[in-house]
N, C-alpha and C positions, 0 to 999 in steps of 0.2 A: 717374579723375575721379569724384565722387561723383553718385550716380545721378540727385538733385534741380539738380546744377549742369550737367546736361546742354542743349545750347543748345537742343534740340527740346521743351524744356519750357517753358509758358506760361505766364500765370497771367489769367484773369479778375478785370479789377482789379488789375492787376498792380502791384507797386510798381516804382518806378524802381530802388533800391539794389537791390532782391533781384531778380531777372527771375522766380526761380524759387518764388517765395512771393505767396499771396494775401494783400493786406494787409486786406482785409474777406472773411471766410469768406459767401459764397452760402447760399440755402439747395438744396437740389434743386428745388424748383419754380421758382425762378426759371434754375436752370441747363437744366433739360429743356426748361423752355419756349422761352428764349432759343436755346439752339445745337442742339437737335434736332430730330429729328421727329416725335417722339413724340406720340399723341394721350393724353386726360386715363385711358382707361381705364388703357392702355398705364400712365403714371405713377402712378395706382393701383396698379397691380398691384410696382411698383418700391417703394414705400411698404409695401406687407405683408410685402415681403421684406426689407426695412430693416430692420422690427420685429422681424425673424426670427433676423436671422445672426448677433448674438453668439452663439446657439448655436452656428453653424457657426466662425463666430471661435475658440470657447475648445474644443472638439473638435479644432482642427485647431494649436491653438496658435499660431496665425496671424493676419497683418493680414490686413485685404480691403479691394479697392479696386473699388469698380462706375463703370467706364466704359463710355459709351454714344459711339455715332460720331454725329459731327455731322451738320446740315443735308446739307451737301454731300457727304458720305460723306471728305469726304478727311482727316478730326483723330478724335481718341476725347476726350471730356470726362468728368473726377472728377467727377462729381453724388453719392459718400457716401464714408465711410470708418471704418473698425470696426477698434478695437485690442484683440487678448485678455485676458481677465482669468489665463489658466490660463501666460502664456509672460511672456519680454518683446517687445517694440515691434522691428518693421523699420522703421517713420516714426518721427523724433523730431518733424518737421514735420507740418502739416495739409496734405493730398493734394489736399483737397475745391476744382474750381476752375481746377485745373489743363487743357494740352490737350496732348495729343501727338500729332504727325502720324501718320497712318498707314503704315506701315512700317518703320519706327523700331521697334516693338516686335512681333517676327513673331509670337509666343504669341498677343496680343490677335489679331492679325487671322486665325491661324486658327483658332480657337474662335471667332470670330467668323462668317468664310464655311463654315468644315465644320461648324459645331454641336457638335461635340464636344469635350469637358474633354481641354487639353493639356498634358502634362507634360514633352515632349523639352526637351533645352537645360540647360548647365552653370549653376551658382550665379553670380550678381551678385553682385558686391563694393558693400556699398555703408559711406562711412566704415569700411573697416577691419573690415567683418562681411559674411562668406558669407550667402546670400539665397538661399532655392530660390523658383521662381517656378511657379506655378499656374494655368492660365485653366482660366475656367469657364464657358460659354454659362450665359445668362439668357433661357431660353423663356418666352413664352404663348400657347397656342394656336396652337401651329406654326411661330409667328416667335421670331427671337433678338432680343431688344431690346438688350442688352448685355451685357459680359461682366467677372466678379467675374475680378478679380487677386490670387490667395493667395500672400503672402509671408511665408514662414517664416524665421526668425533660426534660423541652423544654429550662432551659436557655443555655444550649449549642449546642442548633441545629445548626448542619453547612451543608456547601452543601455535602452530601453524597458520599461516594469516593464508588469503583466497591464492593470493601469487605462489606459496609454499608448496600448497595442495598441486598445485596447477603443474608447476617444475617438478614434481616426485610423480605424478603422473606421469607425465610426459617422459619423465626418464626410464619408469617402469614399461612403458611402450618401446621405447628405444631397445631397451634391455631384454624385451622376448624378441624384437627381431634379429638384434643380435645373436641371439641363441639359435633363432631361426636361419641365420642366414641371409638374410635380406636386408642388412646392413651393418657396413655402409654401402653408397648403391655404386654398381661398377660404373666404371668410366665417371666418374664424377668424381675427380682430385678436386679438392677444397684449400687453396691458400688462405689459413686462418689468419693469416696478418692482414688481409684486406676484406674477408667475408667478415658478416655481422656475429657478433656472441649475443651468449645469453643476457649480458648486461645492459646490453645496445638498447632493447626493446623486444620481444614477446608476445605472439601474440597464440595464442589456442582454436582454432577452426572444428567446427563438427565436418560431418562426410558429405554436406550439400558447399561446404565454404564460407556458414557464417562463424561470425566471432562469437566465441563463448570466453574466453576470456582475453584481454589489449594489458600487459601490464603499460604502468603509468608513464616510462619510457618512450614505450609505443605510441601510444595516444597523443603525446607529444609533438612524436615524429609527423602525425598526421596532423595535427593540428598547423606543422608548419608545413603541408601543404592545402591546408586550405579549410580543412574538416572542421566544422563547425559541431558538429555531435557530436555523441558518445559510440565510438567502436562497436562494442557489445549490441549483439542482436544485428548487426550488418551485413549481408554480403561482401567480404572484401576485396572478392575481384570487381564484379561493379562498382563498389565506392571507391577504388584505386582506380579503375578505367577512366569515372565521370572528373577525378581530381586532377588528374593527367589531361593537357593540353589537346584537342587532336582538332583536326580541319575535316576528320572525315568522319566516316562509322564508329562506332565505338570498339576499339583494340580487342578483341576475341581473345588474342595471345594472352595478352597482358589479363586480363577477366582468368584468362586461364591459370598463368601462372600464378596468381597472385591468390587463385581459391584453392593452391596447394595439388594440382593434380598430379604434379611431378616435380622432381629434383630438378630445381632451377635457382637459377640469381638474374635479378635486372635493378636498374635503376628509375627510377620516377620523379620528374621534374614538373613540376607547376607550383605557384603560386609564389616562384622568386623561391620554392625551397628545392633540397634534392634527398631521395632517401634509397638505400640501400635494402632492398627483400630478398630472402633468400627464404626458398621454400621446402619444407622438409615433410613428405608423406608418411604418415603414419597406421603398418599394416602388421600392428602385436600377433594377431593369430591368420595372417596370410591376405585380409581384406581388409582396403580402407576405412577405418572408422573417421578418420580428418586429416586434418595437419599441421605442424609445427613453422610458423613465418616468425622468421627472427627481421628483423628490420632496425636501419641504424641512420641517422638523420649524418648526411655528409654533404650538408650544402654549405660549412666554409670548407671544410678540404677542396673538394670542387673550385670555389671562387677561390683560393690560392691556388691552384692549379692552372686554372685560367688565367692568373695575371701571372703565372711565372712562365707559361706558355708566351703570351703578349710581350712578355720580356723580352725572352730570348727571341724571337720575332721581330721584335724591337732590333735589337742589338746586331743580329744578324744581318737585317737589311742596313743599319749605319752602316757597318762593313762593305755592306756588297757596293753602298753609295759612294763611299771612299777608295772603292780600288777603283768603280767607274773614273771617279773626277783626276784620279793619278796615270790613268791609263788615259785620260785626256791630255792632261797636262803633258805626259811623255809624248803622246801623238804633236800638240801641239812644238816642244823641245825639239821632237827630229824634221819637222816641215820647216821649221826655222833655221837646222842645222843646213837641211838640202841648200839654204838661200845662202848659207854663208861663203862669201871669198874667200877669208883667212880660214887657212888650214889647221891653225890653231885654235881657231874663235870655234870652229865646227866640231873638231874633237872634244874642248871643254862643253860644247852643247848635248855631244852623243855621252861622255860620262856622266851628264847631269839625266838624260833619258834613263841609263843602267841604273844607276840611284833610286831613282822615283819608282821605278818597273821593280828593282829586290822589294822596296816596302808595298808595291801593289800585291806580289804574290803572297806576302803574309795577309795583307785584308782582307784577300780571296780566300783563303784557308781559314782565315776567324769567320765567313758570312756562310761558311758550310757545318760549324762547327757547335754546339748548344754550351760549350762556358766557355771562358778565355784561355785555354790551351790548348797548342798546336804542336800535329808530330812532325817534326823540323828537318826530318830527314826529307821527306818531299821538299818541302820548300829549299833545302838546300841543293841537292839535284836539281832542282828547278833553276837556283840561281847559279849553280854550274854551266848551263845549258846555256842560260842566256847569257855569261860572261864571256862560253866560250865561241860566238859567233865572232869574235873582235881578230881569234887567234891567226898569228901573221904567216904560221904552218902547220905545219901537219904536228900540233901538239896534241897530247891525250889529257884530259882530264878525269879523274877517278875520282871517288868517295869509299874509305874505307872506315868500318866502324860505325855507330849511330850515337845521332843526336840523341833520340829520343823524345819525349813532352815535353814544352817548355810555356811559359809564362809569355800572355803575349808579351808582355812589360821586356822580355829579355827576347823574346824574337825577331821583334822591329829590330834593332839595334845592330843586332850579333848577324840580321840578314843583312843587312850595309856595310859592315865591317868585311862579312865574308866578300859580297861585292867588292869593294875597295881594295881587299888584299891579291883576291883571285883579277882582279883589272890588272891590279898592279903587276903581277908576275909575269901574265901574259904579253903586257906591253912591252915591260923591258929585261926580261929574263932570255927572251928570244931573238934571235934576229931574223929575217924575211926568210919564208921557205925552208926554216930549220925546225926537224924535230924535235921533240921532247915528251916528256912528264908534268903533270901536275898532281900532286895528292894529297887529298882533305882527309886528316884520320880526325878522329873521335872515339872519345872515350867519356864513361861517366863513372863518377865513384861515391861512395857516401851511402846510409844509408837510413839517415833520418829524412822529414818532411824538408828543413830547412839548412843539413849542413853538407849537401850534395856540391861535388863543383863537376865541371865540364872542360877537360882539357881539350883544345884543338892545334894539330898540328897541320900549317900547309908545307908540303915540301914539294921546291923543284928543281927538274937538273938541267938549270941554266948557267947563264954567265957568270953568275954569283952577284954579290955585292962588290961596290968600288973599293980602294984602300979606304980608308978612315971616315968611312960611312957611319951614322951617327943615329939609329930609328927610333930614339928618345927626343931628337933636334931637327932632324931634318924637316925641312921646311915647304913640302910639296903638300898640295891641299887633300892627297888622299889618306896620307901615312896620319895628316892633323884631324881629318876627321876619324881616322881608327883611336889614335891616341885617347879623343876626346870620351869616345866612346866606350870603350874598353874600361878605361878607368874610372872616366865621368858618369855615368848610366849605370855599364852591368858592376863597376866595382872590382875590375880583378886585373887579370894584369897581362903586358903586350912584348914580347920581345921577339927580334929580327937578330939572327945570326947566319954566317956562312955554314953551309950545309959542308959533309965530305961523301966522296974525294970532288963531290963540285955542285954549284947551284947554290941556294935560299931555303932556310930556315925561319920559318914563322912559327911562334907558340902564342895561346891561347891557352887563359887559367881563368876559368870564370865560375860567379858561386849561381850557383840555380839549384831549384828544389828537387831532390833526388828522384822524386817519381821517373819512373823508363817504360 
């Protein structure tokens, strides 16, 4: 009988069709909490070891299964599950969730009650494949909290090559400190998406820091910083120190880290290469016998990282240059407006300053920003503020609702438009030393990448529009650059109606990407 279609297996959540299948995968905190007794340290300390044991997974060529015994001591529950990257799979199914009673599986419960990693007992068949089975106590601080279940797929044992030896070793080390307690090692979280694995490169240190075994990865890696020999038989802190650039003494640290004394990661740059160490001490019965350096050659990530840095750097500074040369241009607009006689010639020059000043405050917010998206809600306050210095009285101008992110492709635009509309209201909505309102709402709705739009509404409670005013026709240069704009650029669409019981109605329908 297949070892998942055993009747003493359970499932949390169990589905009816399958008895032996989780039909929602848990996560561990809700399973430790739920059927254990674990306290929150205790589950901490189960979480740094999570983090940990694809090392031990791909060293042992193995699945692992951490089960913890229940509340009432009488079941073991699947709270993780870890499949190797270096073998194939003994689960084809998810483990996680699962319960088995106690007794049922003798391995668990004695590495459970004696502490010690147990290996007695013939292979399990499971679907038609031999399965060696492994327990492994899960110590801290004197108590076993649970115990890893290593299953190995025996149908592809072959005769073990040096690298094979070297990874079952090494895992067999890992696996009495385990048991011991001594790892994984506190305060040291490991983000496995950016530290080295087992596949990266490997290298084997005795208790002085020389290499006894460099898999061919590795040597690699060294190779492209400069190593011209063979690994093996080397010090690897001083051959990493002497390969490593320095102006001064030779790096102690770095000699340090690198001969495995302690739980570290750095990175090593010379010879136009970069590589990633990450140092793993190894103490199976309480004392250093050497250590585990996994090492991973990352000098193109690096050099694209470096040119997407330089990019945005790039880009950044374009911006900052173009709000400068617009912020001149506006300086130079209003010193030209002061010289003006015609009263008229000065206002078309101080509208052309508020123009050029809305599109400077967007390039100022793209030269602080690392991609082309800007949150529009500042910049539009921003061009509130500076429309409403024009105001001929004591009007208010408000912002209700948000922008949100926008594309600069649709911010340039939509901030001139805002300018032009909010100009316009002020100018002629009001007359000298009368109060009022102005209010910019927004909304955004949508909720794909590309079919979001952006209603805006400005309302205010002025004079209104004239009789048979026309905001599709009219022919004043602010309303033609909204128009143009509106429909021309962002695509969407512009209407001017009388507001009730009094004042202007503007709306805004525009498409932009739904992100908020």
């Amino acid at each position: 009988m297949p070892f998942l279609d055993t009747p003493e297996y359970q499932s949390w959540g169990k589905s009816s069709s399958y008895p032996g299948y989780a039909r929602n995968v848990p996560s561990m905190n809700d399973l430790v909490r739920q059927h254990t007794a674990l306290g929150e340290t205790d589950l901490e300390w189960l979480h740094l070891l999570v983090s940990e044991w694809q090392l031990l997974s791909d060293l042992s060529f193995a699945d692992l299964v951490l089960w913890v015994p229940t509340l009432d001591g009488t079941r073991y529950v699947s709270v993780a599950q870890m499949r190797p990257n270096t073998g194939p799979t003994s689960y084809q199914d998810d483990m996680v969730g699962h319960l088995v009673p106690r007794g049922r599986r003798p391995l668990l419960d004695a590495a459970l009650d004696e502490g010690r990693i147990v290996r007695e007992g013939d292979p399990e068949w499971r679907e038609e494949v031999p399965v060696r089975v492994e327990s492994i106590p899960v110590r801290r601080e004197g108590r076993v909290l649970g115990v890893i279940a290593r299953n190995t797929n025996l149908l592809t044992v072959r005769t073990p090559s040096r690298l094979e030896l070297t990874y079952l070793q090494s895992a067999s080390d890992l696996a009495q400190m385990i048991a011991a307690g001594s790892f994984p090692f506190p305060g040291q979280q490991v983000d496995m998406d950016a530290s080295p694995r087992v596949g990266d490169g490997l290298m084997r240190l005795d208790a002085d820091g020389v290499v006894t075994y460099a898999s061919p990865n590795a040597l690699s890696a060294y190779h492209r910083l400069g190593l011209a020999a063979d690994l093996v038989g080397q010090h690897l802190g001083t051959t990493t120190a002497e390969l490593a650039p320095s102006r001064g003494p030779v790096d102690e640290a770095l000699v340090k880290l690198a001969s495995g004394w302690a739980p570290r990661e750095t990175e090593v740059e010379g010879n136009g290469g970069v590589i990633q160490l990450r140092a793993i001490p190894l103490k199976p019965k309480g004392t250093r016998i050497g250590s585990l350096v996994l090492c991973r050659d990352v000098t193109e990530l690096r050099r694209r990282e470096r040119e997407l840095i330089t990019k945005d750097a790039t880009i950044r500074e374009i911006h900052h240059r173009v709000k400068n040369n617009l912020q001149t241009v506006a300086a130079l607009l209003r010193l030209q407006a002061r010289r003006m006689d015609s009263e008229s010639g000065r206002e078309a020059l101080n509208e052309a300053v508020r123009r050029v000043g809305s599109i400077a405050i967007v390039h100022e917010t793209l030269s602080q920003n690392l991609d082309e998206r800007v949150e529009f809600d500042e910049i539009a306050d921003r061009v509130i503020a500076m429309v409403a210095e024009i105001s001929p009285g004591k009007v208010q101008c408000r912002r209700v609702g948000r922008f949100g992110i926008l594309d600069a492709e649709v911010a340039t635009p939509l901030s001139m438009v805002l300018t032009e509309i909010l100009q316009n209201a002020l100018e002629h909505a009001f007359t000298q030393g009368e109060g009022g309102t102005v209010e910019v709402t927004a909304a955004r709705s949508g909720s794909g990448r590309t079919d979001g739009r952006l209603l805006i509404t400005i309302l205010d409670d002025g004079c209104g529009l004239p009789e048979g005013f026309d905001p599709q026709r009219a022919g004043n240069l602010g309303l033609q650059i909204v128009r143009t704009l509106v429909e021309g650029e962002l695509g969407g669409t512009f209407d001017m109606v009388r507001a009730e019981p009094r004042g202007t109605k503007v709306v805004l329908d525009v498409p932009v990407s739904s992100q908020k």
